[in-house]
N, C-alpha and C positions, 0 to 999 in steps of 0.2 A: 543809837539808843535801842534799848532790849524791847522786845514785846511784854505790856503785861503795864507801859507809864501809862498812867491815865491821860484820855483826850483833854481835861480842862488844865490839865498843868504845863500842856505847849505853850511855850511862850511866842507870840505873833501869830503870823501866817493868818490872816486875819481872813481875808477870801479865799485860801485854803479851806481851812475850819467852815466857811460857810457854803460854797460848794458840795461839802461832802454831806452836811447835818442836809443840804435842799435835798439832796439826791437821795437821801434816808427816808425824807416826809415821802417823795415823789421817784421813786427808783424810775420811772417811763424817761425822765429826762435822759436818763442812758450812760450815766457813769461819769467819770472825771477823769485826764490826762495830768498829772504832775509831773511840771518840768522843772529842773534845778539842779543846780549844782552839787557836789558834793559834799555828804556832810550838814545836808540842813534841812535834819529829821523828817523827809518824807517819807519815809517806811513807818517810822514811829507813829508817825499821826493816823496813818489810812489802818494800820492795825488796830490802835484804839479805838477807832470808829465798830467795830464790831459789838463791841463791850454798850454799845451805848441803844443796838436797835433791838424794837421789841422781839420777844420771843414768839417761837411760832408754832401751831398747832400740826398738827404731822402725823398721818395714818402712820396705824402701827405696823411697824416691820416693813413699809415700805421705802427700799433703798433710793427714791427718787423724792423723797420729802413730800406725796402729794396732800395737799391740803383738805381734810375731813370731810369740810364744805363744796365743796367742788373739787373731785378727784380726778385727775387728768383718764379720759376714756381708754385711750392708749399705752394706759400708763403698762411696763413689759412685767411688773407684779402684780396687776390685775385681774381679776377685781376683787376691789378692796373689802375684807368683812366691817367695817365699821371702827372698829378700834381706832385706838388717836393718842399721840402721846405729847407733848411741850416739852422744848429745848427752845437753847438758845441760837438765835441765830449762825451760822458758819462762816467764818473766814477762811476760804480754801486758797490757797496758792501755787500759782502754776510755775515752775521753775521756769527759766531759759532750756537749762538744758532737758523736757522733759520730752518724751516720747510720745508719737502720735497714739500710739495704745493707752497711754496715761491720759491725753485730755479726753477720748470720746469712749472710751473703752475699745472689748474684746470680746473676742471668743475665752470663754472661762476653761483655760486649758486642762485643768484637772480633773475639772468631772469630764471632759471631752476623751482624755485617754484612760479616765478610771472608771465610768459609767457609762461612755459611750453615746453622751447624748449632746445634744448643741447648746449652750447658753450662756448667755450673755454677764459681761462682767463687766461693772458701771465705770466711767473715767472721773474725771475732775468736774468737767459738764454736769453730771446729773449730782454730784455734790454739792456742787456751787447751787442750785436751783433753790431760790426763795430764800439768798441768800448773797454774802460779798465773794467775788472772782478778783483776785488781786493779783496781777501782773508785774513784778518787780523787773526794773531793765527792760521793759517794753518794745523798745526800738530796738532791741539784739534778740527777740525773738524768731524762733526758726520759718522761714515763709510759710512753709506748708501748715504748722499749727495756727498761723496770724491767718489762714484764709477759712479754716476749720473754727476757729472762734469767730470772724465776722460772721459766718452764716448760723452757728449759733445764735450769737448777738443780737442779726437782726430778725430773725424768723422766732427767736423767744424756745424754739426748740432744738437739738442734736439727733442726726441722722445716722446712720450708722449700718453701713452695707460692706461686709467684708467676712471672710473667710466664713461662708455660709451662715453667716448670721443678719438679720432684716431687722431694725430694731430704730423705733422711734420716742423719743421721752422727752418733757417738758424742760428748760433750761432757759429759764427767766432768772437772772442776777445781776447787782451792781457790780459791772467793772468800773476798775480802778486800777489804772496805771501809773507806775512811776519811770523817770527816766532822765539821765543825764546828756544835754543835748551835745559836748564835747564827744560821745561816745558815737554820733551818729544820728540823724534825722529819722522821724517816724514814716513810715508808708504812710501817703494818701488817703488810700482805700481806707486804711486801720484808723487815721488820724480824725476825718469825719465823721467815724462813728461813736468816739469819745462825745457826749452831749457837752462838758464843761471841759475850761481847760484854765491852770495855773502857772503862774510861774511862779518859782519862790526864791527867793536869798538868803543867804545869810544877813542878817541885821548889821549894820555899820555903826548905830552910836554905842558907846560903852555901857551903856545900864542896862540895857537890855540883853549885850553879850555876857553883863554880870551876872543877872537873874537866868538865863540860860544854865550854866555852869553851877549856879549853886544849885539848881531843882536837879541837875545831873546827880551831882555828888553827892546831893541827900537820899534821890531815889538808890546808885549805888547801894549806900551803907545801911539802909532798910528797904526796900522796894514792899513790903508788906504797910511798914507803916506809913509809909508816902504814899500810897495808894488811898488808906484809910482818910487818911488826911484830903485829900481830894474827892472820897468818894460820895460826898454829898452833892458838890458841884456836878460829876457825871450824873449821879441821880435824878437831877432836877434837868438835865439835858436828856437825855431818856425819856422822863415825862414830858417835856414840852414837843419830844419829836412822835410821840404817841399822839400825844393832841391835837398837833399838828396834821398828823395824818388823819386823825378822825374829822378830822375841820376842812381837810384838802375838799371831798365833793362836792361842800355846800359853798365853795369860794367861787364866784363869778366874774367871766371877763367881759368888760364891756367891748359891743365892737367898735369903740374908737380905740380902746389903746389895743385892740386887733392887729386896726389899720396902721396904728404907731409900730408896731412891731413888725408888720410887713413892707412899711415904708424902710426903717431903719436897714433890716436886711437889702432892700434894695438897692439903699444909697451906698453901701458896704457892698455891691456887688457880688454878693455870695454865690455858690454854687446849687444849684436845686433847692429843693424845699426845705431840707433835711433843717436848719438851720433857724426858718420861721417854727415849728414843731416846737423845738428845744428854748427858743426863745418863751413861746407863750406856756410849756410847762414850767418851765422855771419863774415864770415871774405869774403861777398861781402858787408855787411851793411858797415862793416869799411872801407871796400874801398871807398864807394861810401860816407861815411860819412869825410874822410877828401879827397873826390873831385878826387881820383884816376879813372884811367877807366880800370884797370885790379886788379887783388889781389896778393898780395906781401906776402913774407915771414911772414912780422912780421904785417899783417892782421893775418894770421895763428894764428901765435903766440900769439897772443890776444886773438881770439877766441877756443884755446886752453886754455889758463888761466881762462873763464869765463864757458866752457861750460864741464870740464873734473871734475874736484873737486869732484863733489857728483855722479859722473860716478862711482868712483875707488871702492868703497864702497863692499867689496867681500861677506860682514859682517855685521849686523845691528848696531853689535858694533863697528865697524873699526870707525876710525877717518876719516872723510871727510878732504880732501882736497891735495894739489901737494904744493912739496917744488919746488920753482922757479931754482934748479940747475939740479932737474928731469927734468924738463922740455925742458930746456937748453939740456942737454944730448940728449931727446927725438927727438929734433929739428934738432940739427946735426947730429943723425942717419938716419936721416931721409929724409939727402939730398940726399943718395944714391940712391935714389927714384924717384928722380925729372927726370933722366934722361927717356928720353920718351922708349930710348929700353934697358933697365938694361940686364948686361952679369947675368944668373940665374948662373955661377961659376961651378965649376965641382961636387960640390954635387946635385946642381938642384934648385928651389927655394927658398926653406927650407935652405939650405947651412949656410948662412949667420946667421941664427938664432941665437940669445942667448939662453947659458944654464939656465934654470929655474934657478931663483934665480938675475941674473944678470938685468943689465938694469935699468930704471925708479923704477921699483917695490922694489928696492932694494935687498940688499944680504938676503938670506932664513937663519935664526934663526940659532944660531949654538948650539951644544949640550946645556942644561942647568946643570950649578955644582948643586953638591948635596947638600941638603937645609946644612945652617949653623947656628949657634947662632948667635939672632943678637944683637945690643945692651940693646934692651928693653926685650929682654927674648924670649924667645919662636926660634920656628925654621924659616928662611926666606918662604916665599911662596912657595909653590907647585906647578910646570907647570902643567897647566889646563891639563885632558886630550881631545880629539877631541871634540865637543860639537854634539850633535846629535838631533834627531825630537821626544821632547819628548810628552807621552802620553799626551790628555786630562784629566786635575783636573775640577771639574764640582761641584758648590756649588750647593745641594740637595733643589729645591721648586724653587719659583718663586719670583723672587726681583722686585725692583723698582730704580734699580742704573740706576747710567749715561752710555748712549750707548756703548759696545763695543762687543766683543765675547767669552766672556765666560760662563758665565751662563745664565740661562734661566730668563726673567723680563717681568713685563707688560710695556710697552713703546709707545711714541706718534708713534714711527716706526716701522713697520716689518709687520708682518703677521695678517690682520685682523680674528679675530675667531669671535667675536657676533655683534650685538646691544646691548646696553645694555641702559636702563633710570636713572642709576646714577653715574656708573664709565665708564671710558675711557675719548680718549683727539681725540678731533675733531668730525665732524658730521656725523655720518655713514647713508651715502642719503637713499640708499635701505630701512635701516628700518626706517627711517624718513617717507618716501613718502611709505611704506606700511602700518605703523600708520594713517597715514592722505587720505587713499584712501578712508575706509569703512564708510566715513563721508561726502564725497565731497555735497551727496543730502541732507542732512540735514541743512548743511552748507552756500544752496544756492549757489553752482557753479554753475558759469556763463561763458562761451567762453573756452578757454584753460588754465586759470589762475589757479594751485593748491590753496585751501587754507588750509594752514597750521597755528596748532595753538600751543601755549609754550609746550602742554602735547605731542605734538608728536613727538618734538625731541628727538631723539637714537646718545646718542654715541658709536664712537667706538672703540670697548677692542681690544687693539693689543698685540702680545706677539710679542717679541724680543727678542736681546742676550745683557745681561749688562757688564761693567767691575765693576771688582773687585780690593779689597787691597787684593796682597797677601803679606802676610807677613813670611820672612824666618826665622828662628833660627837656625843658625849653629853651630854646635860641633867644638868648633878649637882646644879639650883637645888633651893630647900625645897620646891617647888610638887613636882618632881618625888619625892620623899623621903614626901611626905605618903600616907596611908595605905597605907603597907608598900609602894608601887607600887615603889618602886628595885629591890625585891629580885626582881619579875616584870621589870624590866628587865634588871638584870645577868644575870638567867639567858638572856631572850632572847638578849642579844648574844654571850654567851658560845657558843651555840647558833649566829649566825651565824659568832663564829669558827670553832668547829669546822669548820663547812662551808668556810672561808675554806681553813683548814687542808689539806679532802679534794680541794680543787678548785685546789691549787698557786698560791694567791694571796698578794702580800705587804698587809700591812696595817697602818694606822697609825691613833691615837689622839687627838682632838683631845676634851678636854673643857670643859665653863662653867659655871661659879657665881662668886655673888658679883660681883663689880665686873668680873670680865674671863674670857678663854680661853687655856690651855694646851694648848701640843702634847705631853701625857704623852710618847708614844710615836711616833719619828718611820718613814718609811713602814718595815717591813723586811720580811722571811722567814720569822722567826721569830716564830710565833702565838701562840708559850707565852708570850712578853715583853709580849704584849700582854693575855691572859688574867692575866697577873701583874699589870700597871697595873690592870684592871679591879676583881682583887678588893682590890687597897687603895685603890677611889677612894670618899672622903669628899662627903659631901652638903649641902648646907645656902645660904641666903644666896639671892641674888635669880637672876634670870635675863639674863642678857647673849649673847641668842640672836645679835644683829647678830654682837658680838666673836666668838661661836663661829664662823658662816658665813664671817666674812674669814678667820680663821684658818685655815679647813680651806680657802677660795681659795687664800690664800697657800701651803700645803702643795700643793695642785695642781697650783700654777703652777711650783715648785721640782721638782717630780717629772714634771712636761712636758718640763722641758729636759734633766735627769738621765736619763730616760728614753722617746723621743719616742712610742716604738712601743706601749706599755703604755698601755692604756684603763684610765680610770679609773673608780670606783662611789661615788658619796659618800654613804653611808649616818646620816641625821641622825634621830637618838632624842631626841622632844622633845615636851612638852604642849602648844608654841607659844606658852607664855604668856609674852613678851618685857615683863619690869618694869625695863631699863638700860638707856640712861638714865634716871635717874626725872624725874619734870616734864619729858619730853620726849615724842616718839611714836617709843616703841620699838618697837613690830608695825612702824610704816612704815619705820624705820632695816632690819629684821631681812626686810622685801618685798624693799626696796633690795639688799641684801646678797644674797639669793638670785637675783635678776633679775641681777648681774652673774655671778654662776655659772652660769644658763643661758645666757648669751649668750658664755658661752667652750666652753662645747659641753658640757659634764661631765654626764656620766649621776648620776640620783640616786636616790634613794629615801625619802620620810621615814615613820618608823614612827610614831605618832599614839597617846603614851602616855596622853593625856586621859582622864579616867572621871571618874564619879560621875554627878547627876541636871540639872545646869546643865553643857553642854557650850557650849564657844566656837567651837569649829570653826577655831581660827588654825592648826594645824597641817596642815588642807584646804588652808587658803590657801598658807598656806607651800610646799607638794608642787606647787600650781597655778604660782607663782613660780618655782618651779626648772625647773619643765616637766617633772617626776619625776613617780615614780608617789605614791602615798599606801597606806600598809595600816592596819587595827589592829595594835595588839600582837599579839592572838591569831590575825593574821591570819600570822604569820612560820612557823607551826608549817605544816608538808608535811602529817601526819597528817591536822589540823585541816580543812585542807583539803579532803583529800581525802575525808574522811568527808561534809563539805559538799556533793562533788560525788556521793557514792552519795548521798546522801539528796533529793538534786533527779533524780534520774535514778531511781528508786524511785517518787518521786509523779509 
C-alpha cells in the first residue's frame, strides 16, 4: 500500500496500531520494532502515523527544528533571533542503502570549494529531530549506520567530527522499524534499543481478507476520496493523542504497580534496566491514553506484552516472544509485590524465589532419549552440545561484497587508506584541494574562492569488512553419528552459525548420508532457518562425500552469478571417510570433487571430525585438495585457542 491510506482504515493489527498511537503520546518510550512477513502493510501503517501527530512550533530558519521554547544551546544555527514557524510533524526515511554522509551529515562541499569556508551540511539525524525516523528493512541495515543511529538514539543527540568539521545538534525522534524476519535477525545491540516491539500477520479468516481488499481497491480508484472518507476518524485520533499528551504529566504511578513492573521484568529475566524504563513509560502512556490519572494493573500488563517479547531472547537463535498464559503467571506473582512493606519471610529476600527452571521461563529440558530409528531412515537428531565463541574464518585478499564483518573489502565505508584518480566511492577533499592548490596562480584566483577543476578530483579507497556466503557441508553418514560425535558437531556448527549470524553473512546447507546429498537449505539471510535444518538433521547410512562436494559446487556456482561480488566460504564438516560409491574409489571420486572446487577459486575450510586411536588422515587430504585450511573440531573454539596461545607464550 501507497503512502498517503489513512491510519483508521488498517484493517487489524490491533497492538500495532496501539504501540505506535503510545509511542506518539510518550515518544521517551523509544520507538517500535515491526516484525512480519511480507505483505502485511507495515510500511503503510508506520507512514500514516505521521498524519496523525501534532504539529510543531520551530524557530525560524533553523535547519535543526529547534523548539522556540527552549532552543537547543548548541544548536550549529545559533543563536536563534526569536522567530518561530508551525509545520507538520516529519516522516524522514533512512534507506538501507543510504550513506554514512546522508544520516549524520557533512562538510557542505560547495561553499567549501566556492567560498572557502567550513560548514556544515545537516543529514537525516537533525531532520528526523522532534519528529518520526523510519527505518524500512532494519535488519539489512549497513553496520556502521545501525551503530551511528544507536548513539544518536540513545544520547537524544548526533555528533559529528569529520573532515574538519566539530559539530553537535539535538536528535530526539520516534524510531520506527520495520522488518522481515526471513530476511535475517536484528543485532542485539540495535534490537534493545527499540522500546516496543510487534509482530504482525496476515489475518487468516476470510472477512477480514475481504475487508482488506475492498478498502485496497477503493483507495486505488480514489485515494482523495478514501481519505475524505476516513478523515474524520484520523481527526478524532490526533485529537485524543493531543490530549493524551497534555494529560501524560499529571498521570501518576503508584509504587506498587512500580514494584509489579520490576518484579515481572525480573521473573522474565531480562537484561539491565533498560526494560523496567520502557515498561513503566508505556504503561503511563496507556494510562493517560484511555484518560486514567493513575496506572493500573493492566496498563502493566499491556505494557508488558508490548515491551518484553524481544527482551527474553537469551540467544540469537531463541524465538522471540511470550505465550500470553506466561505472562498471566508473571502478573500474579507478582502481586506479592505490590504491597509497599513485603514480609522478606524467614529465608530473607531471596526466600521466595523460584527453582531455576520454574516460572514464566518454563520447565528446564529434561534428559534427551537416545537417538532412534526414525521413519525415514537414519537416526533421530542429536542434542546439540553447548554452542561456544567460535574462531574467526577470514577469506584470504580483499573483496568487494556487501557490508558486514568478515573479511577484509574495498567499500564506500570504513577506513580511508589513499586518494586515488580512478578508484574509490566519494570525494576524498584533502587530495582534492591538495591537487588543486599548486595551481590556484595560474588559474587566476581571486578573494577566497578555490578553483577546482574535473582533473583534480581524488577519490577515496576505503577498506572495510564484507559479508560473505558461507556455505556448510555436513557429514550426517553413521561414521559420523558414531560415538555421540554428531552432537559435538551440531553444536560446533551451530557456534559457527552464530558467528555467521554476528558478521552479517548469508548461509546455506548442504548435507550427506546415505546414497546421496541434499541442499537442506538454500544460500539465505536468515541463520535461524538454517540453525532450524540443523537441529532436525537425522543421521545414519554411508558416506557420499563426492555427492556432498558437487553439491555445495553446484550451489557455488548458482550463487556466483546471483551474486557476483559476494565471496564465498565453503565450510565442509567431515571424518573424510568417503564409502559411495561402494566397490568403487570413493576418496579418489571425493579428491576429484574438491580439486574442481579449488580450481574455481572458492575458499574453504574443512573441519576434521575424525577421532578415536586409528586415525586416517583423509580429511587432511581432503583440505590439501581444496587448497583450504584443515582444523580439528576443537580447534573452531576462539577460547580454545586462545588459551593454546597463553600457554605457549608462558613456557
Amino acid at each position: 500500500m501507497s503512502a498517503g491510506y489513512p491510519f483508521s482504515a488498517v484493517v487489524g493489527h490491533d497492538d500495532l496500531r496501539l504501540a505506535l498511537l503510545l509511542n506518539a503520546v510518550h515518544p521517551g518510550i523509544g520507538g517500535v520494532l515491526v516484525r512480519g512477513e511480507k505483505g502485511t502493510a507495515k510500511s503503510t501503517i508506520v507512514r500514516a502515523l505521521a498524519a496523525l501527530l501534532p504539529d510543531i512550533a520551530a524557530v525560524h530558519g533553523c535547519r535543526f527544528s529547534c523548539d522556540p521554547a527552549a532552543p537547543d544551546p548548541r544548536c550549529p544555527d545559533g543563536p536563534h533571533d526569536g522567530g518561530r514557524d508551525t509545520r507538520a510533524a516529519r516522516l524522514i526515511e533512512l534507506p538501507v542503502g543510504a550513506t554514512e554522509d546522508r544520516l549524520i551529515g557533512s562538510l557542505d562541499l560547495e561553499r567549501a570549494l566556492t567560498e572557502g569556508v567550513r560548514a556544515y551540511q545537516p543529514g537525516l539525524l537533525a531532520a528526523a529531530h522532534r519528529g518520526v525516523l523510519y527505518v524500512d528493512e532494519v535488519n539489512l541495515l549497513h553496520d556502521h549506520l545501525v551503530d551511528l543511529l544507536l548513539d544518536a538514539a540513545a544520547m537524544g543527540r548526533a555528533h559529528v567530527e569529520r573532515e574538519g568539521v566539530s559539530v553537535s545538534h539535538a536528535a530526539s525522534f520516534l524510531l520506527v522499524g520495520t522488518m522481515n524476519p526471513e530476511e535475517g535477525e536484528l543485532r542485539p545491540q540495535l534490537l534493545d534499543r527499540f522500546g516496543l516491539t510487534v509482530e504482525v500477520r496476515a489475518a487468516r479468516d476470510v472477512p477480514t481478507r475481504t475487508e482488506v481488499i475492498r478498502r485496497r481497491l477503493a483507495f486505488e480508484a480514489d485515494p482523495a476520496g478514501f481519505a475524505t472518507q476516513w478523515s474524520t476518524s484520523d481527526t478524532e485520533l490526533a485529537g485524543k493523542i493531543a490530549d493524551a499528551r497534555a494529560a501524560l504529566p499529571k498521570v501518576t504511578l503508584p509504587d506498587g504497580e512500580l514494584r509489579r513492573i520490576a518484579a515481572v521484568c525480573a521473573a522474565f529475566d531480562v537484561d539491565g534496566m533498560r526494560a523496567d524504563l520502557v515498561l513503566a513509560r508505556t504503561a503511563v502512556a496507556h494510562a493517560a491514553w484511555r484518560g486514567a490519572e493513575q496506572v493500573e494493573e493492566a496498563d502493566v500488563a499491556v505494557a508488558a506484552r508490548l515491551a518484553l517479547p524481544h527482551r527474553r531472547r537469551r540467544d540469537p537463535f531463541d524465538e522471540p516472544g511470550i505465550e500470553q498464559d506466561q505472562l498471566d503467571q508473571a502478573l500474579r506473582d507478582a502481586a506479592e509485590h505490590t504491597d509497599p512493606d513485603p514480609d522478606p519471610g524467614p529465608e530473607g529476600p531471596g526466600g521466595g524465589a523460584p527453582e531455576p527452571g520454574d516460572g514464566p521461563s518454563g520447565p528446564t529440558q529434561g534428559s534427551q532419549q537416545s537417538p532412534q530409528e526414525s521413519p525415514t531412515g537414519g537416526q533421530a537428531p542429536a542434542t546439540p552440545d553447548p554452542a561456544f565463541r567460535a574462531r574467526h574464518l577470514e577469506i584470504a585478499g580483499v573483496g568487494e561484497g556487501a557490508p558486514g564483518r568478515r573479511s577484509r573489502s574495498r567499500a564506500g565505508a570504513g577506513r580511508a587508506l589513499r586518494a586515488s584518480t580512478s578508484q574509490g566511492a566519494g570525494v576524498h577533499l584533502v587530495g582534492t584541494l591538495t591537487a588543486a592548490a599548486p595551481h590556484q596562480h595560474q588559474r587566476g584566483r581571486v578573494g577566497t574562492a578555490l578553483i577546482v577543476k574535473a582533473g583534480d578530483v581524488r577519490k577515496s579507497v576505503r577498506e572495510g569488512r564484507e559479508s560473505n556466503l558461507v556455505l556448510f557441508a555436513v557429514d550426517a553418514s553413521g561414521s559420523m553419528a558414531a560415538r555421540k560425535r554428531m552432537s559435538a558437531v551440531t553444536g560446533a556448527v551451530i557456534s559457527l552459525l552464530r558467528d555467521a549470524y554476528q558478521r552479517r553473512d548469508k548461509v546455506g546447507l548442504v548435507t550427506f548420508r546415505g546414497s546421496s546429498a541434499e541442499l537442506v537449505l538454500p544460500p539465505t539471510s536468515s541463520v535461524e532457518a538454517a540453525v532450524a535444518r540443523l537441529r532436525d538433521l537425522r543421521t545414519g547410512g554411508r558416506t557420499p562425500l563426492a555427492d556432498g562436494l558437487l553439491r555445495a559446487r553446484k550451489t557455488l556456482a548458482v550463487e556466483r552469478l546471483r551474486d557476483p561480488r559476494r565471496r564465498a566460504l565453503l565450510v565442509v564438516v567431515t571424518d573424510g571417510r568417503a564409502t559411495v560409491p561402494v566397490a568403487h574409489d570413493a576418496v579418489g571420486d571425493a579428491l576429484r570433487a574438491a580439486a574442481m572446487i579449488a580450481a574455481e577459486g572458492a575458499a574453504s575450510v574443512v573441519v576434521d571430525c575424525e577421532s578415536g586411536p586409528v586415525r586416517l588422515g583423509l580429511a587432511v587430504r581432503l583440505a590439501a585438495a581444496l587448497g583450504g585450511t584443515g582444523l580439528r573440531l576443537e580447534d573452531l573454539s576462539a577460547d580454545a585457542v586462545a588459551g593454546v596461545v597463553r600457554a605457549a607464550r608462558a613456557a
